[in-house]
C-alpha positions, 0 to 999 in steps of 0.5 A: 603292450604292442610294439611295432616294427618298420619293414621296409624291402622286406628288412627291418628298418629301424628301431622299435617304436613302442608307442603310436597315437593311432592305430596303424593302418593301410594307405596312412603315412607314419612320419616325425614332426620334421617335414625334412625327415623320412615319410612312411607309406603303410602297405601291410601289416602283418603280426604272428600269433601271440608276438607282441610285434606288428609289422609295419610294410612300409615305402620310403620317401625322403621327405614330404616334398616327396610324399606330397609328389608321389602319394595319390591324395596327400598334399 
């Protein structure tokens, strides 16, 4: 099984999310139902030979209001 971790500014941001209802890809944002929670804008993703983890590059915006401002084609 995959696991999937959230980089962000080179970091490990966050816990590790075990499942995901798509396959991660990048341009997507990943984000909880809560519009006043975190967006998380896709920019790489990485994984090594034989890890079970995927890294997920991400950018952070603080909500959807902000994604919706500052992401070319989400609204």
């Amino acid at each position: 099984m995959v696991k999937y971790t959230l980089v962000l500014n080179g970091r490990h941001n966050g816990p590790t999310i075990n499942f995901l209802p798509i396959e991660p890809q990048v341009g997507q944002l990943l984000h909880t139902a809560d519009p006043k929670s975190p967006y998380y804008l896709i920019e790489c993703i990485t994984q090594s030979i034989d890890d079970e983890f995927v890294e997920l590059h991400v950018k952070k915006f603080e909500n959807k209001l902000s994604a919706v401002n500052r992401v070319n084609g989400f609204y």
